[in-house]
TORTILUM-596974 format. One record per residue (C-alpha): residue number from 1; residue in one letter; x, y negated, z negated. Coordinates in steps of 0.25 Angstrom, whole numbers, plus 5000, padded with zeros to 4 digits. Layout:
! residues N
NODE | n | res | u | v | w
NODE | NUM | a | X | Y | Z
...
***
This chain:
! residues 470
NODE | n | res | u | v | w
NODE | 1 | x | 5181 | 4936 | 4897
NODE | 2 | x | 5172 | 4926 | 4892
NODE | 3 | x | 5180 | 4913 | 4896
NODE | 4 | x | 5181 | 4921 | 4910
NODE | 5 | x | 5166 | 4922 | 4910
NODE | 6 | x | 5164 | 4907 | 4903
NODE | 7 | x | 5172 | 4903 | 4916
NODE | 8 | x | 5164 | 4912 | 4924
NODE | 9 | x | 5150 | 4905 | 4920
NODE | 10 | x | 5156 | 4891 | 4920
NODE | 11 | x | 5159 | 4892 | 4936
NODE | 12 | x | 5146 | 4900 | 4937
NODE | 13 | x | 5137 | 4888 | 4931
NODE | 14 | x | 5144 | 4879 | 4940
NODE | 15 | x | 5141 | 4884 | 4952
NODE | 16 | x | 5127 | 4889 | 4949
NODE | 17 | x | 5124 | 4873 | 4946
NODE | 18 | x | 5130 | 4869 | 4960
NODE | 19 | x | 5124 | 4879 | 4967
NODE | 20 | x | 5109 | 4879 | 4962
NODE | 21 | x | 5110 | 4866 | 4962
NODE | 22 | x | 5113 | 4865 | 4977
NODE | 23 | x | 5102 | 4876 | 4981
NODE | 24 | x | 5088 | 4872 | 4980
NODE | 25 | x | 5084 | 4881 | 4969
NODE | 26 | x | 5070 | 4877 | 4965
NODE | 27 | x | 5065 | 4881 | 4979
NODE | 28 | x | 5075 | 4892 | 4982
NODE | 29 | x | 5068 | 4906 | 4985
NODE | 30 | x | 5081 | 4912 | 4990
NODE | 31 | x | 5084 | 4924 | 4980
NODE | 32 | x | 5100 | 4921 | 4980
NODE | 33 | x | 5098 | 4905 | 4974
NODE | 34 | x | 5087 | 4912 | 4964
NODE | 35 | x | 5098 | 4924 | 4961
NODE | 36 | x | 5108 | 4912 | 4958
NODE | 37 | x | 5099 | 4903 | 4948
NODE | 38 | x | 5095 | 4917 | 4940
NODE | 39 | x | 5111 | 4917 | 4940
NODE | 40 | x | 5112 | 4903 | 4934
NODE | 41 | x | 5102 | 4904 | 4924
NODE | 42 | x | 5109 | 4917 | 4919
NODE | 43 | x | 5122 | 4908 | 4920
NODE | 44 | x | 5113 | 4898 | 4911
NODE | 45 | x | 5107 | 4903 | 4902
NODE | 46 | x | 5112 | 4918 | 4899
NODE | 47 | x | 5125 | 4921 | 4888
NODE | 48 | x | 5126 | 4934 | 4894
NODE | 49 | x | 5132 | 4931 | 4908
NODE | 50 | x | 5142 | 4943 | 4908
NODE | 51 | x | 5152 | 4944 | 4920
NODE | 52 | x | 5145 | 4952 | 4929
NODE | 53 | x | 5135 | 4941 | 4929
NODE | 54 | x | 5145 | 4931 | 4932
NODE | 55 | x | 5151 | 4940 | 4944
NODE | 56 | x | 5136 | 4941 | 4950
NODE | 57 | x | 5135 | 4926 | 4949
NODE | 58 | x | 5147 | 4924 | 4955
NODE | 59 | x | 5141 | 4932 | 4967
NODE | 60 | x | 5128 | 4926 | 4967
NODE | 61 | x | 5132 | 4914 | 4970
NODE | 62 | x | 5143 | 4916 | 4981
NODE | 63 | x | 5129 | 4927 | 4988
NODE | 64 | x | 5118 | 4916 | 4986
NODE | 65 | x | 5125 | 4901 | 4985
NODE | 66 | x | 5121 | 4895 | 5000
NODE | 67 | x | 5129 | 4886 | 5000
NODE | 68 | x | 5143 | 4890 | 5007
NODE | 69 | x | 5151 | 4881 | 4999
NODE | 70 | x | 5145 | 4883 | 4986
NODE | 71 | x | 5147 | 4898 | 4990
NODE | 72 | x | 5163 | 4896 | 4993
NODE | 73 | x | 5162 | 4888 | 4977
NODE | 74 | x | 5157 | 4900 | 4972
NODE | 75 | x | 5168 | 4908 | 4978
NODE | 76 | x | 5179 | 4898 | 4974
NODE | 77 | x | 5174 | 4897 | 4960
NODE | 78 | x | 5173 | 4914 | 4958
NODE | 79 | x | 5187 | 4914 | 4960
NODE | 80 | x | 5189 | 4905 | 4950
NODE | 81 | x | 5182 | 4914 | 4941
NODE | 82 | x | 5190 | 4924 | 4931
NODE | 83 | x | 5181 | 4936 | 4932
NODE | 84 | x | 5183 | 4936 | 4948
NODE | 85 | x | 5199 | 4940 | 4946
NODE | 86 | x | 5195 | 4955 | 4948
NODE | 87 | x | 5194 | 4967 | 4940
NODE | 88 | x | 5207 | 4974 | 4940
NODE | 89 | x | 5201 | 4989 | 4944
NODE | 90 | x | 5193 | 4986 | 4954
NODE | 91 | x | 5200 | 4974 | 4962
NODE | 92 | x | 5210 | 4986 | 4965
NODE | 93 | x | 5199 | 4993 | 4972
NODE | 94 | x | 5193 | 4995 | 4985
NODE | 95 | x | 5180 | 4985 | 4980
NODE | 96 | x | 5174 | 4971 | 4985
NODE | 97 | x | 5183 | 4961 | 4977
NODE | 98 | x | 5175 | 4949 | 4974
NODE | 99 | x | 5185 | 4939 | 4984
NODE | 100 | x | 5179 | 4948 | 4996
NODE | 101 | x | 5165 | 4942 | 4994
NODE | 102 | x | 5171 | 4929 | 4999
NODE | 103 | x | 5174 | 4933 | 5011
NODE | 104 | x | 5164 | 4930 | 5022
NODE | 105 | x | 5169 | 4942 | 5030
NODE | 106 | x | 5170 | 4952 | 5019
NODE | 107 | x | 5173 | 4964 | 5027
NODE | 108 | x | 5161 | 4976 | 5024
NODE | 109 | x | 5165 | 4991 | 5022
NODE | 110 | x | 5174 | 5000 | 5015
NODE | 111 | x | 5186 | 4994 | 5009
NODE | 112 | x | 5194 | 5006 | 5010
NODE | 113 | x | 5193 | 5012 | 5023
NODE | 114 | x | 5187 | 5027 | 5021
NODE | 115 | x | 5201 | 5036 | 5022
NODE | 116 | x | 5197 | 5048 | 5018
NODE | 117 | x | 5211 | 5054 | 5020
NODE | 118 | x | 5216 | 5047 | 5008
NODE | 119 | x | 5207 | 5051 | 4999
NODE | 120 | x | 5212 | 5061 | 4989
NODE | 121 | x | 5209 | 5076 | 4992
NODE | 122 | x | 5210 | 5079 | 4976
NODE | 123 | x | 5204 | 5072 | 4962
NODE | 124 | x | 5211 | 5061 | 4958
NODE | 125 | x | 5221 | 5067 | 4945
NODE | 126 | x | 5215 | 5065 | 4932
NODE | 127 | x | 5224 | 5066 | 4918
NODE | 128 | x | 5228 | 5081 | 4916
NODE | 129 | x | 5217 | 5083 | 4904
NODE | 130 | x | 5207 | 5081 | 4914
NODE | 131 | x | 5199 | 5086 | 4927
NODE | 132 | x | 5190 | 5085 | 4937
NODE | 133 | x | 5176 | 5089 | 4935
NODE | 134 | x | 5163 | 5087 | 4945
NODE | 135 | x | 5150 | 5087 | 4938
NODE | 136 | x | 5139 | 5093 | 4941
NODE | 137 | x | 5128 | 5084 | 4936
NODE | 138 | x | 5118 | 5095 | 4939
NODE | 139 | x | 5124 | 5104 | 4928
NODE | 140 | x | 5116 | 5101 | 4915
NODE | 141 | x | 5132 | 5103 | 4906
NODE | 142 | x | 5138 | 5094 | 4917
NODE | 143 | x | 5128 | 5085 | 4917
NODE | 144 | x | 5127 | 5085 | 4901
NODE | 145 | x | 5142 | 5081 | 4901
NODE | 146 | x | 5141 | 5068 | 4910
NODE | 147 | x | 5129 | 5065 | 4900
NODE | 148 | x | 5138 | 5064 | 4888
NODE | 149 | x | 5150 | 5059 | 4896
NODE | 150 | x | 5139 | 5049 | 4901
NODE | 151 | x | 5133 | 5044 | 4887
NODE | 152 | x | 5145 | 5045 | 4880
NODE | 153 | x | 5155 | 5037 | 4888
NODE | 154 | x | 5146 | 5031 | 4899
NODE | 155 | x | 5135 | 5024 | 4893
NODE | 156 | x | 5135 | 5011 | 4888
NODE | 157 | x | 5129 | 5003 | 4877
NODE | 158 | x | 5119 | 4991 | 4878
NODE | 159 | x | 5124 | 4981 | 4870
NODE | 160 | x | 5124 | 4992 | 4859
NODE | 161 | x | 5110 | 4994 | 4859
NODE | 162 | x | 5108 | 5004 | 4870
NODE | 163 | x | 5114 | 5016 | 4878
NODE | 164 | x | 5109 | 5022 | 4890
NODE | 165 | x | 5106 | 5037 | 4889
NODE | 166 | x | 5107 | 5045 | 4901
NODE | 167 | x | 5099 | 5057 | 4902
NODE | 168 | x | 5104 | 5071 | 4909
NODE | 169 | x | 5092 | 5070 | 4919
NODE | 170 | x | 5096 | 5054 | 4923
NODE | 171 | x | 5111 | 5058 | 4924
NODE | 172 | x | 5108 | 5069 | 4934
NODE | 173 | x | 5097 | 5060 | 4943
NODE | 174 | x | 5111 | 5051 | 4943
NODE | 175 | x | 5122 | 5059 | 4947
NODE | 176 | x | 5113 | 5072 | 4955
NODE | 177 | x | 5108 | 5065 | 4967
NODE | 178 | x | 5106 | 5075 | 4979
NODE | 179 | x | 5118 | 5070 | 4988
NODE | 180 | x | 5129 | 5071 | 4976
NODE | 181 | x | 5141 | 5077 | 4977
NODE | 182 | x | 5144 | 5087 | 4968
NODE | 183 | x | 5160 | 5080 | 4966
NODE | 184 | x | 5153 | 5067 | 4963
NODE | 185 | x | 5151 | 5068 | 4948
NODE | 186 | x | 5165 | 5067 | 4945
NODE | 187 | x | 5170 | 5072 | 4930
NODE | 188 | x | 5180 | 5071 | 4922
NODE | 189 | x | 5184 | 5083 | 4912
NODE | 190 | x | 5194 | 5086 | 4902
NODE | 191 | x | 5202 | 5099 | 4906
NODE | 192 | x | 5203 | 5105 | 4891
NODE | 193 | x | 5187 | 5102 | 4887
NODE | 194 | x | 5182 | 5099 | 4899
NODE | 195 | x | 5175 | 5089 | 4892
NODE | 196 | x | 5171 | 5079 | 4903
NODE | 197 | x | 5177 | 5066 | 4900
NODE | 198 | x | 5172 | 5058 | 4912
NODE | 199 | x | 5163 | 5056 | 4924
NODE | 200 | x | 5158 | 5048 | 4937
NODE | 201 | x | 5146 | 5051 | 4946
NODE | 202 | x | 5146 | 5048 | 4960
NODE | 203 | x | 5133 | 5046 | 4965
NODE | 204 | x | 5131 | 5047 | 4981
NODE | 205 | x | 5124 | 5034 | 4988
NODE | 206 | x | 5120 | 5032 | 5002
NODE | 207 | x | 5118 | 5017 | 5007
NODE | 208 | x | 5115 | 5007 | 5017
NODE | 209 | x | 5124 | 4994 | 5014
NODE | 210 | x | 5119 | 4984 | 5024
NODE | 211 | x | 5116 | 4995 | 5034
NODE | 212 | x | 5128 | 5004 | 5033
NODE | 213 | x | 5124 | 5016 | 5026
NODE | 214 | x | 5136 | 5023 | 5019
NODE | 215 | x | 5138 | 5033 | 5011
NODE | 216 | x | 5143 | 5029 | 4996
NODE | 217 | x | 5142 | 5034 | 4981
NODE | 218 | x | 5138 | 5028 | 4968
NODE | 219 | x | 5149 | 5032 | 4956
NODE | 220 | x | 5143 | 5030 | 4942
NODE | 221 | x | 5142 | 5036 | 4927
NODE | 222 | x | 5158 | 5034 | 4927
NODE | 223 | x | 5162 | 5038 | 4912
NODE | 224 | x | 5175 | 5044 | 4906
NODE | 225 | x | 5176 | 5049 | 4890
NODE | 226 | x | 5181 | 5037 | 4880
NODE | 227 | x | 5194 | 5047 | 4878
NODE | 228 | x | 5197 | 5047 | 4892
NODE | 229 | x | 5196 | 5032 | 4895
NODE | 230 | x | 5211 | 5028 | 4893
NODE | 231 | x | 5216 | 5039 | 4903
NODE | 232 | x | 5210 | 5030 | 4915
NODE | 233 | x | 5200 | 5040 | 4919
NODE | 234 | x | 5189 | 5034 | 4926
NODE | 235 | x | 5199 | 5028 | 4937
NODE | 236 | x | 5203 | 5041 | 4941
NODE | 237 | x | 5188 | 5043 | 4940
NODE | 238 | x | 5184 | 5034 | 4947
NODE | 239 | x | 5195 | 5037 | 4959
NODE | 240 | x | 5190 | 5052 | 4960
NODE | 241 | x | 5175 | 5048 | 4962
NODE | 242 | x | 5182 | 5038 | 4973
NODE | 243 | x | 5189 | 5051 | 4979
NODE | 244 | x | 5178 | 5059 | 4977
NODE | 245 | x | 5170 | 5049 | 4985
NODE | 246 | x | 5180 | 5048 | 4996
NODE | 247 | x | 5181 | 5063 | 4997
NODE | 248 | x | 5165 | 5062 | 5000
NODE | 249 | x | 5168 | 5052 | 5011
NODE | 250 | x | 5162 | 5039 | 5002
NODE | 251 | x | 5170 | 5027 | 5003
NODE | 252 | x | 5161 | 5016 | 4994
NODE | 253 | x | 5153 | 5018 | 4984
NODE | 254 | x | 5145 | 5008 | 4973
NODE | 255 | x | 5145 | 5007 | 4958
NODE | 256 | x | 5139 | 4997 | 4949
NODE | 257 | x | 5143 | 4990 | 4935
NODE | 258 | x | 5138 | 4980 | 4927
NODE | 259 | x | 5153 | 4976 | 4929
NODE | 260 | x | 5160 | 4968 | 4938
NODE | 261 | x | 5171 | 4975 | 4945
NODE | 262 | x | 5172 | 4969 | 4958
NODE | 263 | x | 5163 | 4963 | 4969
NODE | 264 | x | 5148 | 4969 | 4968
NODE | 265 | x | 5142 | 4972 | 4981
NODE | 266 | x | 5129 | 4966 | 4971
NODE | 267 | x | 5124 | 4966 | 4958
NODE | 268 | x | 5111 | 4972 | 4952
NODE | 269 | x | 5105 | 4963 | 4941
NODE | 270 | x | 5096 | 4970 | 4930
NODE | 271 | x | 5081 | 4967 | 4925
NODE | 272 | x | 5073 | 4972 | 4913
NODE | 273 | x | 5058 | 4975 | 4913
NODE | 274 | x | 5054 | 4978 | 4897
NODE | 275 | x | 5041 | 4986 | 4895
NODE | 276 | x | 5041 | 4987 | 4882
NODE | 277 | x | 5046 | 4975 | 4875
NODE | 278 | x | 5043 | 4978 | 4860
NODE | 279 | x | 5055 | 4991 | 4864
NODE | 280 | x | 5065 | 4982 | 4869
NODE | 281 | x | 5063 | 4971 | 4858
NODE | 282 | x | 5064 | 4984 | 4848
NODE | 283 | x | 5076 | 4987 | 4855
NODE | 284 | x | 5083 | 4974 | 4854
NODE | 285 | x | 5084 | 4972 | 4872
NODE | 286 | x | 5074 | 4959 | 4870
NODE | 287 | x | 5065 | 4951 | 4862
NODE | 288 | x | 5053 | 4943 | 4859
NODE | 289 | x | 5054 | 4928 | 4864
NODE | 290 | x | 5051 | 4916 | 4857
NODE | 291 | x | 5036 | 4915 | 4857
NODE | 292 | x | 5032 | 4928 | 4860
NODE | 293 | x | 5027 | 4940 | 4852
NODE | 294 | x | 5032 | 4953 | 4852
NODE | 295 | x | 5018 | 4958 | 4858
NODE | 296 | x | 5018 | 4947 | 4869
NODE | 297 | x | 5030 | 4953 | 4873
NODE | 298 | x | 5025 | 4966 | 4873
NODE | 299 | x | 5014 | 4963 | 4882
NODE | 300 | x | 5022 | 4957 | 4892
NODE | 301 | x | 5030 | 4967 | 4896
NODE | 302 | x | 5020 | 4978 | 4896
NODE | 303 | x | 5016 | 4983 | 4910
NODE | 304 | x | 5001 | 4981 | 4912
NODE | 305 | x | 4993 | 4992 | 4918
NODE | 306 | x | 4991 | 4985 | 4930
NODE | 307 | x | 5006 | 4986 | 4934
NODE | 308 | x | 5003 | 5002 | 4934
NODE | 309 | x | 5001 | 5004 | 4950
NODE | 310 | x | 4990 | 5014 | 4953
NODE | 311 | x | 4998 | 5025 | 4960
NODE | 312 | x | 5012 | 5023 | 4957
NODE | 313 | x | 5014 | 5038 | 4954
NODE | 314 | x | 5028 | 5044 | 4951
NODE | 315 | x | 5036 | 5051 | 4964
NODE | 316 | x | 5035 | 5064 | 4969
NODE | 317 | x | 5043 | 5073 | 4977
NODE | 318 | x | 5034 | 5070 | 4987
NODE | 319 | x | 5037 | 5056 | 4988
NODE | 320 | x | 5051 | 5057 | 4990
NODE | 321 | x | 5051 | 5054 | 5005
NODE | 322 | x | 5041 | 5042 | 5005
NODE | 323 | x | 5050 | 5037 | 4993
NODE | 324 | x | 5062 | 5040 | 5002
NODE | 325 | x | 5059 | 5032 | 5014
NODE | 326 | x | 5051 | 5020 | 5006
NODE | 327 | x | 5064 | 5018 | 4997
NODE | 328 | x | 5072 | 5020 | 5009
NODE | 329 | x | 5067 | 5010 | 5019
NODE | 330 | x | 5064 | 4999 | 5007
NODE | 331 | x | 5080 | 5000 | 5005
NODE | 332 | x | 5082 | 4997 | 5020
NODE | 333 | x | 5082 | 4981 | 5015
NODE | 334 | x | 5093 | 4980 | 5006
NODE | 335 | x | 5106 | 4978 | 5011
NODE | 336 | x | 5113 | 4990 | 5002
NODE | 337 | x | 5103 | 5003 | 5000
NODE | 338 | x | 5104 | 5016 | 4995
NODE | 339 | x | 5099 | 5028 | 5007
NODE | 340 | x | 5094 | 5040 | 4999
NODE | 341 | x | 5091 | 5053 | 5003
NODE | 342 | x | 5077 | 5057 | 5002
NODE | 343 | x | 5082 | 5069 | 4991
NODE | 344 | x | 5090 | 5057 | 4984
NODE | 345 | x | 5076 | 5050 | 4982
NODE | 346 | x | 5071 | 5064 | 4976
NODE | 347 | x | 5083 | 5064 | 4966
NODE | 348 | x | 5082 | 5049 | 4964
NODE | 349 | x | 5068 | 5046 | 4963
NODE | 350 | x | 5060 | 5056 | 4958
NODE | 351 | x | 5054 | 5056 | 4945
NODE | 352 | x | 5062 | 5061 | 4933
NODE | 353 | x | 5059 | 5061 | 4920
NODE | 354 | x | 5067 | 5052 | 4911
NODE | 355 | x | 5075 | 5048 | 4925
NODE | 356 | x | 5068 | 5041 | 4937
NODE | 357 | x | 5053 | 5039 | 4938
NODE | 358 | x | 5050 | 5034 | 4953
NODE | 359 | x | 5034 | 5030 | 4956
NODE | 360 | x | 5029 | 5030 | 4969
NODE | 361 | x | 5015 | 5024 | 4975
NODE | 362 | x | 5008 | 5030 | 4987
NODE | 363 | x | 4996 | 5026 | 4996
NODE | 364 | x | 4983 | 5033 | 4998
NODE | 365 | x | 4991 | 5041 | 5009
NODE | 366 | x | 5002 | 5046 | 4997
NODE | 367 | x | 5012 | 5037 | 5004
NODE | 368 | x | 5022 | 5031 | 4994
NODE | 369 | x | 5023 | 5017 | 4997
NODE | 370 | x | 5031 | 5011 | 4985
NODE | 371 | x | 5041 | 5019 | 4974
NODE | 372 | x | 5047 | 5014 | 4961
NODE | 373 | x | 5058 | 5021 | 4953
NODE | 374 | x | 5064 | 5020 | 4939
NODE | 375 | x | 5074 | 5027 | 4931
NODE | 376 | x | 5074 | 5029 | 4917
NODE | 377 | x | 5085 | 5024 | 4907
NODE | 378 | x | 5085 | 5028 | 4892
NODE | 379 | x | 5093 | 5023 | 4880
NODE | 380 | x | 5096 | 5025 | 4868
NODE | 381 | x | 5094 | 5013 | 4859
NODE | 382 | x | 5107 | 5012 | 4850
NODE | 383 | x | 5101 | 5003 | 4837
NODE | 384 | x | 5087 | 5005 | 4834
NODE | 385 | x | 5083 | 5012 | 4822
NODE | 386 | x | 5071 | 5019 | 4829
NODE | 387 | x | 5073 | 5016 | 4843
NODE | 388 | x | 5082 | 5027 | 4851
NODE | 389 | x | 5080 | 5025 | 4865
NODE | 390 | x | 5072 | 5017 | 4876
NODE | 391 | x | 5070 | 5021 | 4889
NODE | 392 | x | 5072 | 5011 | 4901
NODE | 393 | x | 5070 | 5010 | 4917
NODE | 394 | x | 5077 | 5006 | 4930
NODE | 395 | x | 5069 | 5003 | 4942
NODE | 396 | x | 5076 | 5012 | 4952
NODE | 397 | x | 5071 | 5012 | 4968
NODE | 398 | x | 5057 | 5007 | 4971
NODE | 399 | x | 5047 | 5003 | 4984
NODE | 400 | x | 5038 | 4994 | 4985
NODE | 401 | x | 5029 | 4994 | 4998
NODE | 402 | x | 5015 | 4992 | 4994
NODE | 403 | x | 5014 | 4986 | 4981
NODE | 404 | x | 5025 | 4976 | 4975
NODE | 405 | x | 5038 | 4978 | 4970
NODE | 406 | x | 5034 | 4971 | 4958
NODE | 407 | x | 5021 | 4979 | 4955
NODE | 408 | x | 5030 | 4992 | 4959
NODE | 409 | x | 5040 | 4990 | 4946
NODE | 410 | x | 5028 | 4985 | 4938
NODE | 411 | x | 5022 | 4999 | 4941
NODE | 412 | x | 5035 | 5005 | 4939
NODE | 413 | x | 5034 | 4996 | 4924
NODE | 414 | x | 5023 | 5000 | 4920
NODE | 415 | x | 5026 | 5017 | 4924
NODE | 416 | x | 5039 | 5014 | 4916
NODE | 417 | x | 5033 | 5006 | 4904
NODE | 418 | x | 5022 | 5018 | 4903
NODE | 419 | x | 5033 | 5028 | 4902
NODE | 420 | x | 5042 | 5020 | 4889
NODE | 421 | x | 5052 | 5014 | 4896
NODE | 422 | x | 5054 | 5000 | 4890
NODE | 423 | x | 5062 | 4994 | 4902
NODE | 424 | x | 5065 | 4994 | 4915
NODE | 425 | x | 5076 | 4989 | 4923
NODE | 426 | x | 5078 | 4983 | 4938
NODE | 427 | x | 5090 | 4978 | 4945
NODE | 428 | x | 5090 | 4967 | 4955
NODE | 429 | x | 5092 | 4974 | 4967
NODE | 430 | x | 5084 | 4978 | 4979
NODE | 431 | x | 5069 | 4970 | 4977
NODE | 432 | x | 5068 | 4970 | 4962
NODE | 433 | x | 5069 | 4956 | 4961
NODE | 434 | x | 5057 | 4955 | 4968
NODE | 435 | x | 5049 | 4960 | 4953
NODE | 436 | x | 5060 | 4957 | 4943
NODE | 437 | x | 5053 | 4945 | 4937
NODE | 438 | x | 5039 | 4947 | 4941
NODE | 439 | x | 5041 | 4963 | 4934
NODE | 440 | x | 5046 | 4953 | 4922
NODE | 441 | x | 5060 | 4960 | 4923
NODE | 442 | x | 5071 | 4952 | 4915
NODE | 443 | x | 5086 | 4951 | 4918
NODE | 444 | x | 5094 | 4958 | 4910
NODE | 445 | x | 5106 | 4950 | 4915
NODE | 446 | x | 5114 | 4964 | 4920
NODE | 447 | x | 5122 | 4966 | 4932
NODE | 448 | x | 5127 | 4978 | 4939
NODE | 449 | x | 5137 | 4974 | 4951
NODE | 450 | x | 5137 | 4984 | 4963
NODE | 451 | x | 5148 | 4986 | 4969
NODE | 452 | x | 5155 | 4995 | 4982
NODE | 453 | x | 5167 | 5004 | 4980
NODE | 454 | x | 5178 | 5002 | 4993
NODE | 455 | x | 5166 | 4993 | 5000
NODE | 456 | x | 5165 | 4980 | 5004
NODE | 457 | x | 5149 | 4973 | 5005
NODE | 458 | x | 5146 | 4960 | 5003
NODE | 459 | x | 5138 | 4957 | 4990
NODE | 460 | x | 5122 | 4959 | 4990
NODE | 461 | x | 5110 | 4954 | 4984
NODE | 462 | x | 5104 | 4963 | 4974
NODE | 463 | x | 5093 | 4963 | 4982
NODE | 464 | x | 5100 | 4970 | 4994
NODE | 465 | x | 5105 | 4980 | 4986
NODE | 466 | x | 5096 | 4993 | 4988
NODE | 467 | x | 5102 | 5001 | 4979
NODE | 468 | x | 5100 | 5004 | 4964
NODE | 469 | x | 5110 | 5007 | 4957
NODE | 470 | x | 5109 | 5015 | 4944
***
């Protein structure tokens, strides 16, 4: 793998340095020329390029390169390069293969027409030990069994030094939205113990994909028991949540990895904003630099007090339908957006302890004019003699209409750094490159591709992607 990804970087470099030098750089404003030379100076100057990067740079510069003959070099040289062979599992399936993105006529749709007499009437057949079992994520013993599958065989972790923990409460915000089907939290149980060895949840999602609104789902939390693992179970998992989703009359659907499986329909890059500097140094996830002190640091990344926006109150009931239609309208510009139901902003949005804290702003009239949301992520922290867990953010949907976007997340910085968080994190999609660097957020050189299931779309920005994907 690494004289593949040598290879990789070696064509990479190359066609960076031919085509920067071919555009006019130092003047350019276009966001496509600046995406390419943030490419080339990861290229540079990073030891860390991993393959999803090379995949996303690939893209990059066949999407932003002008020029049409550079473009076609580009395309030459990716098929020169190893890691574009395909991956053996998904090049079998009915996904967007990186060759159709040279194809200036790249037909749009399904790629398996919907046929909804072939689908199987019964569950796919499991090994004879096993069975079938719906969830029901709303059950406190039900749910308690997807934690400990979850945390035992799901969770990842971080370079040794981290594991995300799941609570109960942020599991069930996950997998009980109002428009789940009961079927759709698929399970897995040994027939003796009825132990449950494995587990998918399908979460349902309604979007408008360049102004086709479809139904579609969104299939996540995919674990199976260690013991189970050489018995091939999660493709046979996998083909029931496919069947299941057929039965339901949903032909696509999107999942996200940090891996790269076949052609993305985008790619989310991730941001860190630290609040409290001295914690993440403790913790080994930075630094001081060269000539600085450690209470330089420390003042720099405090939030001031006038980044606390008079007003910014957290939401109510009440503010479900001005929430509702402000989110919905604002969406309306990207070219792939989620449609939510005003009880799915309820489920989605409003405040829970340890889950999702969402601030709204109002005018002298009580109108809400501009929301912010985040959701809460704790972990445990693996090697640290005192230090047992750290609580982080993600900045989830937001609306800015009568202050900044900028002043918005700093409002929403300073509510979180108040609270003990220590980080927060933001992708790169919809607007929030707009306050990446002025919020001083820093790249934490992660990726998660996008893609469709049975779908064809040709690739987008990550600034037309509407949707955020947990």
């Amino acid at each position: 793998m690494e004289q593949k990804l040598e290879k990789e970087k070696a064509l990479l470099k190359e066609l960076y340095a031919e085509i920067l030098k071919s555009e006019n750089i130092e003047e350019s404003k276009d966001e496509g020329i600046k995406k390419l030379m943030e490419d080339s100076k990861l290229l540079q100057e990073s030891d860390e390029v991993k393959e999803a990067n090379i995949r996303v740079m690939f893209t990059n510069l066949q999407k932003y390169t002008k020029n049409p003959e550079l473009r076609q070099k580009v395309i030459e040289k990716r098929k020169e390069a190893p890691l574009f062979s395909g991956h053996g599992f998904w090049g079998k399936q009915p996904v967007m293969q990186f060759d159709c993105l040279d194809k200036e006529d790249m037909p749009i749709g399904l790629i398996e027409k919907a046929d909804p007499e072939k689908v199987p009437s019964n569950p796919y057949p499991l090994p004879e030990d096993l069975e079938w079992s719906d969830i029901d994520v709303t059950n406190p013993k039900e749910l308690d069994e997807v934690y400990t599958l979850l945390r035992d065989y799901y969770i990842e972790e971080y370079s040794n030094e981290f594991r995300m923990r799941y609570s109960h409460e942020y599991l069930k915000w996950i997998f009980a939205p109002p428009e789940r089907h009961k079927d759709w939290a698929v399970g897995i149980r040994a027939k003796g113990s009825k132990e449950l060895i494995g587990f998918l949840n399908i979460a349902p999602l309604k979007v408008c994909m360049a102004g086709v609104v479809t139904e579609s789902a969104e299939p996540s939390f995919a674990a199976i028991s260690a013991k189970y693992r050489n018995k091939r179970i999660l493709p046979i998992l996998a083909a029931e949540t496919i069947r299941r989703l057929r039965v339901s009359g949903i032909w696509h659907f999107y999942f996200s990895t940090d891996r790269v499986l076949c052609a993305p329909i985008a790619g989310n890059w991730f941001y860190r904003r630290d609040l409290d500097f001295k914690l993440t140094v403790e913790i080994n996830t930075n630094e001081v630099p060269e000539g600085k002190t450690m209470e330089e640091m420390v003042a720099a990344h405090q939030m001031p007090e006038s980044a606390n926006i008079p007003g910014l109150r957290e939401m109510t009931k009440e503010d479900i339908p001005q929430v509702h239609a402000l989110l919905s309208e604002y969406l309306k510009k990207f070219t792939l957006y989620p449609i939510f139901t005003q009880e799915r902003i309820a489920h989605m949005l409003l405040p829970q302890k340890d889950v999702i804290r969402t601030y709204v702003l109002a005018n002298k009239d009580n109108k809400v004019t501009d929301f912010i949301s985040f959701y809460i992520m704790p972990y445990t922290v693996l090697k640290h003699p005192t230090i047992k867990e750290v609580t982080s953010a993600f900045l989830f949907y937001h609306t800015a209409t009568t202050v900044s976007l900028v002043d918005l997340v700093n409002g929403a910085l300073y509510k979180a750094e108040k609270s003990g968080i220590f980080t927060m994190v933001a992708s790169d999609c919809t607007d929030n490159m707009e306050f990446i660097e002025k919020a001083r957020f820093k790249s934490l050189n992660d990726c998660q591709q996008i893609y469709i299931y049975n779908y064809r779309f040709r690739p987008i920005p990550s600034n037309q992607l509407g949707i955020n994907f947990i």
